[in-house]
Residue frames as a rotation matrix with the C-alpha (Angstrom) as fourth column:
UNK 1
-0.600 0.720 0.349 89.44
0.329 -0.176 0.928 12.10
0.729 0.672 -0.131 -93.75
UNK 2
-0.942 0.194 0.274 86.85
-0.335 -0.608 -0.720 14.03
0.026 -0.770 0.637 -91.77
UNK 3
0.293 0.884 -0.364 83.37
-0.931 0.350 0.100 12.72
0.216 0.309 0.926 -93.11
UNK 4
-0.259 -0.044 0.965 82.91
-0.654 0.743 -0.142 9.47
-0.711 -0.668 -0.221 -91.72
UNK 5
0.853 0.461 0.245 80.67
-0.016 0.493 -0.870 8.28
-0.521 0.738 0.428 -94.66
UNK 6
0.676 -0.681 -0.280 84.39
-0.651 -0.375 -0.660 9.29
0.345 0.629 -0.697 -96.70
UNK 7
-0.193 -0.972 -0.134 86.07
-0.963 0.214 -0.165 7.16
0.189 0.097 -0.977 -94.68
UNK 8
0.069 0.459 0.886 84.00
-0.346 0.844 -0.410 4.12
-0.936 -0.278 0.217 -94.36
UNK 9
0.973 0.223 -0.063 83.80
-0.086 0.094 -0.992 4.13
-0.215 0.970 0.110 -98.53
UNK 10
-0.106 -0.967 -0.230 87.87
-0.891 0.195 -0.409 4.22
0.441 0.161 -0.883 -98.47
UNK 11
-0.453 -0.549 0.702 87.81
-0.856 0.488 -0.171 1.04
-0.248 -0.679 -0.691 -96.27
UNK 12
0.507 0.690 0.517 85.22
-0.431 0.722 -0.541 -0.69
-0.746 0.051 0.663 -97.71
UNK 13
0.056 -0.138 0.989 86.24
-0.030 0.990 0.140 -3.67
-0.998 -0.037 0.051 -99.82
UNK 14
-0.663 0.100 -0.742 86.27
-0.674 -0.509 0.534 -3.43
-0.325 0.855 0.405 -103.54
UNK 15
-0.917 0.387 -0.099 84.29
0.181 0.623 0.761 -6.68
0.356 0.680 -0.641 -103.91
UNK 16
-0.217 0.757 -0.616 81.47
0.571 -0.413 -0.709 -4.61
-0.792 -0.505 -0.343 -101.46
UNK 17
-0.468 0.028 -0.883 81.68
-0.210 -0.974 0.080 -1.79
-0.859 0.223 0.462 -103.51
UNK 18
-0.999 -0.029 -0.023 81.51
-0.027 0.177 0.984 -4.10
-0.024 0.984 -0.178 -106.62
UNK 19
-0.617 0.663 -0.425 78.27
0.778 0.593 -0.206 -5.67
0.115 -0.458 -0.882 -105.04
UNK 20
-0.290 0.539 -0.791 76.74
0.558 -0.576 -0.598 -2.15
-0.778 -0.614 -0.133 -104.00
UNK 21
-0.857 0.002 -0.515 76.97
-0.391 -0.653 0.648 -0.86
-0.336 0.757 0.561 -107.14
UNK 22
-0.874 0.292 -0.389 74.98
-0.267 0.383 0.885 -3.57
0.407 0.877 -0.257 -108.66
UNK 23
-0.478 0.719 -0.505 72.77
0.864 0.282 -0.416 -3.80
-0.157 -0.635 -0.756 -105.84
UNK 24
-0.433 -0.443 -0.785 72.28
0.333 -0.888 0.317 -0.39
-0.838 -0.124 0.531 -106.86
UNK 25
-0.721 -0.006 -0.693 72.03
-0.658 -0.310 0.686 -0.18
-0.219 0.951 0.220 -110.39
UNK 26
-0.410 0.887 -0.210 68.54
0.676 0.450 0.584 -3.08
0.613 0.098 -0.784 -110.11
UNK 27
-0.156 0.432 -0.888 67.15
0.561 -0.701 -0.440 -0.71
-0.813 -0.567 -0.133 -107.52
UNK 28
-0.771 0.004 -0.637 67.51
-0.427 -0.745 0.512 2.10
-0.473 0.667 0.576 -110.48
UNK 29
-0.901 0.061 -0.430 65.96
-0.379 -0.593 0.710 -0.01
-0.212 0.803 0.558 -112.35
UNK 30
-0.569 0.793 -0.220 62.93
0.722 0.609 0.329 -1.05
0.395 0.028 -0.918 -110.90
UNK 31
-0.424 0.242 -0.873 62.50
0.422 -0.800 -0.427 2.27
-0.802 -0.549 0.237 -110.32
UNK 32
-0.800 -0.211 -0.562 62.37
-0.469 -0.365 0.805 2.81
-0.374 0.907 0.193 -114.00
UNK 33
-0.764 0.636 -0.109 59.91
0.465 0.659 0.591 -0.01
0.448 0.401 -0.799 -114.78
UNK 34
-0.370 0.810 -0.454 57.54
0.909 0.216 -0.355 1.18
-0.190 -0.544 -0.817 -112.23
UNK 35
-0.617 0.153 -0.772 58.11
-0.129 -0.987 -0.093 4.94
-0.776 0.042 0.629 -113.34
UNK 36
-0.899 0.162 -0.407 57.25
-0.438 -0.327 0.838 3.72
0.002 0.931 0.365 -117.00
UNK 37
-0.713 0.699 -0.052 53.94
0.501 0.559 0.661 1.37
0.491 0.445 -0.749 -116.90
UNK 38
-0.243 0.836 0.492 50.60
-0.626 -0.523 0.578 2.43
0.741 -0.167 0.651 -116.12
UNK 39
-0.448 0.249 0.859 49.23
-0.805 0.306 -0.508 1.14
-0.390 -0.919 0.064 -112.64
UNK 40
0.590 0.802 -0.092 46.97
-0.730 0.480 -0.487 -1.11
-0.346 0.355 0.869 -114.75
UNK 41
0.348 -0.554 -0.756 49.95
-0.342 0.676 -0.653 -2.97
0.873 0.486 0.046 -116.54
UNK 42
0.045 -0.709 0.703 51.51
-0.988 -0.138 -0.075 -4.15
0.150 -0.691 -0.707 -113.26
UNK 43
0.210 0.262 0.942 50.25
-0.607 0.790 -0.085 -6.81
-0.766 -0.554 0.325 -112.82
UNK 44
0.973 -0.077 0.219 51.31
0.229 0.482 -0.846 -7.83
-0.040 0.873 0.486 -116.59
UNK 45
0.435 -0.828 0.355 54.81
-0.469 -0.544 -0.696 -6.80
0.769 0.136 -0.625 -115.74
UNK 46
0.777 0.025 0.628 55.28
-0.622 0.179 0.762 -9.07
-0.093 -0.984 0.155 -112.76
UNK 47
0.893 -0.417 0.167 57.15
0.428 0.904 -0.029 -11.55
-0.139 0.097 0.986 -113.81
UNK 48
0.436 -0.533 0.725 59.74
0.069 -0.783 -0.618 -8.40
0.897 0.319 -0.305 -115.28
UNK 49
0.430 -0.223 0.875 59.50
-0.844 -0.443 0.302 -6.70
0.320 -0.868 -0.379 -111.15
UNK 50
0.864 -0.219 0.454 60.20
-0.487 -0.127 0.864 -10.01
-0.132 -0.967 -0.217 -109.73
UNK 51
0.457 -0.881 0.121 63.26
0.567 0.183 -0.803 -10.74
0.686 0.436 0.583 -111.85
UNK 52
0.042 -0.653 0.756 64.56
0.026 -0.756 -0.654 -7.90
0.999 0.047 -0.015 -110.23
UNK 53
0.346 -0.024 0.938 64.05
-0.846 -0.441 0.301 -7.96
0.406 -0.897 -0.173 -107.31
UNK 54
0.900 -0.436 -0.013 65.41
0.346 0.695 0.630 -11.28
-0.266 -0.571 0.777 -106.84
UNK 55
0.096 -0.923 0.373 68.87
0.490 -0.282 -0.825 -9.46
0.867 0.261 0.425 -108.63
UNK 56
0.409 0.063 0.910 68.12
-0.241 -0.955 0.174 -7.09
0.880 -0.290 -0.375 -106.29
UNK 57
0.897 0.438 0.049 67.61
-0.343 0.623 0.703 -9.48
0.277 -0.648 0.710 -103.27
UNK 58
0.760 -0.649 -0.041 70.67
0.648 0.761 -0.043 -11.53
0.059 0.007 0.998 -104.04
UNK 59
0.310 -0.554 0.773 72.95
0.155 -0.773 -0.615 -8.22
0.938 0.310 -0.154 -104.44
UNK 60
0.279 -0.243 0.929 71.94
-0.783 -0.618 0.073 -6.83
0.557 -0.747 -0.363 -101.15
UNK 61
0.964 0.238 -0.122 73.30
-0.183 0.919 0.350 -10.38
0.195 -0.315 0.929 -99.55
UNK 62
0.577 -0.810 0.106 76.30
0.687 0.412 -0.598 -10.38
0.441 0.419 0.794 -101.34
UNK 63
0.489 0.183 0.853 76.61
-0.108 -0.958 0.267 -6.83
0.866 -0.222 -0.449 -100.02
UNK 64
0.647 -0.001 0.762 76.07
-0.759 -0.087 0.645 -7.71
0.066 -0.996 -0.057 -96.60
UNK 65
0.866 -0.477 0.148 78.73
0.419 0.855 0.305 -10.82
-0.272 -0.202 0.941 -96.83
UNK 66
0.053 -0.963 0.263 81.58
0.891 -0.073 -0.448 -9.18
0.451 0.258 0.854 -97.97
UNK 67
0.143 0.118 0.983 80.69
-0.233 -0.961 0.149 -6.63
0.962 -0.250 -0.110 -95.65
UNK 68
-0.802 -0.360 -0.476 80.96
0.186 0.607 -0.772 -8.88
0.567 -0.708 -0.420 -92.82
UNK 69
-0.817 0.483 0.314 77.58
-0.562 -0.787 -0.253 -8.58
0.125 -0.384 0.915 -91.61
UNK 70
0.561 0.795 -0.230 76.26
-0.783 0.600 0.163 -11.94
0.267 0.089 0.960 -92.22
Protein backbone atom coordinates (compact mmCIF):
# COMPACT_ATOMS: atom_id res chain seq x y z
CA UNK A 1 0.00 0.00 0.00
CA UNK A 2 1.39 3.47 -0.62
CA UNK A 3 -0.81 5.86 1.63
CA UNK A 4 0.27 5.37 5.00
CA UNK A 5 -3.17 6.34 6.49
CA UNK A 6 -4.20 2.92 3.99
CA UNK A 7 -1.94 1.03 5.64
CA UNK A 8 -2.27 1.85 9.23
CA UNK A 9 -6.36 1.16 8.75
CA UNK A 10 -5.32 -2.47 7.25
CA UNK A 11 -3.34 -3.14 10.51
CA UNK A 12 -5.45 -1.73 12.83
CA UNK A 13 -7.38 -4.20 14.96
CA UNK A 14 -10.98 -4.92 14.24
CA UNK A 15 -11.96 -4.40 17.90
CA UNK A 16 -10.17 -0.57 17.28
CA UNK A 17 -11.98 -0.15 14.31
CA UNK A 18 -15.14 -1.49 16.12
CA UNK A 19 -14.46 1.19 18.91
CA UNK A 20 -13.67 4.09 16.31
CA UNK A 21 -16.59 3.71 14.62
CA UNK A 22 -18.67 4.19 17.63
CA UNK A 23 -16.48 6.69 18.99
CA UNK A 24 -17.43 8.19 15.86
CA UNK A 25 -20.90 7.75 15.29
CA UNK A 26 -21.61 9.90 19.23
CA UNK A 27 -19.33 12.57 17.86
CA UNK A 28 -21.97 12.67 14.74
CA UNK A 29 -24.26 12.90 16.99
CA UNK A 30 -23.64 15.57 19.21
CA UNK A 31 -23.02 17.31 16.35
CA UNK A 32 -26.60 16.85 15.41
CA UNK A 33 -28.08 17.88 18.78
CA UNK A 34 -26.13 20.99 18.84
CA UNK A 35 -26.89 21.64 15.01
CA UNK A 36 -30.71 21.21 15.96
CA UNK A 37 -31.51 23.35 19.31
CA UNK A 38 -31.51 26.93 19.60
CA UNK A 39 -28.53 28.41 21.73
CA UNK A 40 -31.23 29.19 24.33
CA UNK A 41 -32.34 25.44 24.78
CA UNK A 42 -28.83 24.26 25.76
CA UNK A 43 -28.83 24.51 28.72
CA UNK A 44 -32.28 22.40 28.80
CA UNK A 45 -30.55 19.78 26.74
CA UNK A 46 -27.67 19.14 29.07
CA UNK A 47 -28.34 16.31 30.58
CA UNK A 48 -29.00 14.82 26.56
CA UNK A 49 -24.97 16.53 25.62
CA UNK A 50 -23.58 14.97 28.63
CA UNK A 51 -24.93 11.49 27.95
CA UNK A 52 -22.91 11.69 25.08
CA UNK A 53 -20.21 12.75 25.70
CA UNK A 54 -19.58 10.38 28.37
CA UNK A 55 -20.39 7.55 25.24
CA UNK A 56 -18.19 9.59 23.61
CA UNK A 57 -15.50 9.80 26.39
CA UNK A 58 -15.60 6.11 27.13
CA UNK A 59 -15.28 5.19 23.21
CA UNK A 60 -12.27 7.30 22.71
CA UNK A 61 -10.56 5.09 25.74
CA UNK A 62 -11.57 2.00 24.45
CA UNK A 63 -10.05 3.30 21.22
CA UNK A 64 -6.91 4.18 22.68
CA UNK A 65 -6.64 0.58 24.60
CA UNK A 66 -6.97 -1.63 21.94
CA UNK A 67 -4.82 0.60 20.19
CA UNK A 68 -2.12 0.11 22.55
CA UNK A 69 -1.75 3.53 23.61
CA UNK A 70 -2.82 3.36 27.12
Amino acid sequence: MNSPLLKAIAEMPSSAAYYMGQRDGYACKIKDVLTAIPVENVQANDSVLKELYWWLDMYNDSFACEMGWV
